[in-house]
C-alpha positions in Angstrom: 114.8 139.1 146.3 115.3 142.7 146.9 117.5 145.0 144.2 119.9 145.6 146.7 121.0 142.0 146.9 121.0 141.9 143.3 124.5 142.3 142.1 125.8 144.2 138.9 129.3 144.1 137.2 130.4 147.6 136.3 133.9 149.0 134.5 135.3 151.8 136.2 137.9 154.0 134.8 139.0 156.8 137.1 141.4 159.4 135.3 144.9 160.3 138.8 146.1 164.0 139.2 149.3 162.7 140.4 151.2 166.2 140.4 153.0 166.7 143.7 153.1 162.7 145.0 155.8 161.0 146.3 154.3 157.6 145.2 154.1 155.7 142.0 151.4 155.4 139.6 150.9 151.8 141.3 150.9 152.2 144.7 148.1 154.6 144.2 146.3 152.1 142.3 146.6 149.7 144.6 145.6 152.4 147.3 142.4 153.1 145.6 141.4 149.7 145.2 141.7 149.1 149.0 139.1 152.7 149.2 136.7 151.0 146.7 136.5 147.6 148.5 135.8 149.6 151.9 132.9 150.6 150.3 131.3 147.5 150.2 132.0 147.1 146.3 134.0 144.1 144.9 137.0 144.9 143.3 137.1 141.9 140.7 140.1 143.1 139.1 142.4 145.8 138.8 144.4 147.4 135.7 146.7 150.4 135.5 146.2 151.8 131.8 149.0 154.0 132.8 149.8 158.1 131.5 147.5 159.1 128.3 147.4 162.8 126.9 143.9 164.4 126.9 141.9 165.0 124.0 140.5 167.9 125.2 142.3 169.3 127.7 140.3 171.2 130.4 142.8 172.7 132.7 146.1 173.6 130.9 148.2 172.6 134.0 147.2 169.5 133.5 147.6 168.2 129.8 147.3 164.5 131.1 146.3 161.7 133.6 146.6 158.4 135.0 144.4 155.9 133.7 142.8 152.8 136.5 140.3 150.6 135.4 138.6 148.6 138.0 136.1 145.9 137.0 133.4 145.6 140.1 130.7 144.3 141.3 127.8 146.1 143.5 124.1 146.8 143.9 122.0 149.3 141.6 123.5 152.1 143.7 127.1 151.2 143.1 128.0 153.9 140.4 126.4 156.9 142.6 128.0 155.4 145.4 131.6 155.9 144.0 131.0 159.4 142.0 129.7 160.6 145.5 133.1 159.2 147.3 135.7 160.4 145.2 134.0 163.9 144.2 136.5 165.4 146.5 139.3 163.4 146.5 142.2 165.3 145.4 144.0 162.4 143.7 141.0 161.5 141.4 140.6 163.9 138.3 137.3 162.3 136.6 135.7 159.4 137.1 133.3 157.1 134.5 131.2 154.0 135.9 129.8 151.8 133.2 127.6 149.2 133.7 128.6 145.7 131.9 
């Protein structure tokens, strides 16, 4: 068996700029979901920790951020993968893979 057909569960919290969108907090979840599963990674399930102030704020236009956590599942590669995808996506501010 190769490592790439081995299969890993990971935690993924990604941190939403959502100044200057139309849509809610939820459709964007949901939107993001569908870009992760296009990627080849399975989205085993979705949770929208909703608006949290930052600890240590980095850019004082922005003071705070939507939390998603998405629990997947995907080969060794899976966190590079997704840092790579989303490093310049507008609508994602940070984003932390953990593996479980």
């Amino acid at each position: 068996m190769t490592a790439i057909a081995i299969k890993k569960n990971y935690k993924a919290t990604l941190i939403l700029d959502t100044r200057g969108r139309e849509e809610n907090a939820d459709q964007l979840v949901a939107d993001l979901q569908k870009e992760i599963a296009s990627l080849g990674i399975e989205v085993l399930k979705v949770e929208n920790l909703g608006r949290r102030e930052f600890a240590r704020k980095t850019d004082p236009a922005l003071p705070a951020g939507n939390y998603a956590q998405y629990d997947i599942a995907g080969g060794a590669d899976t966190a590079a993968r997704l840092q790579d995808h989303f490093r310049l996506n507008p609508l994602v501010y940070r984003v932390l893979v953990q593996g479980l």
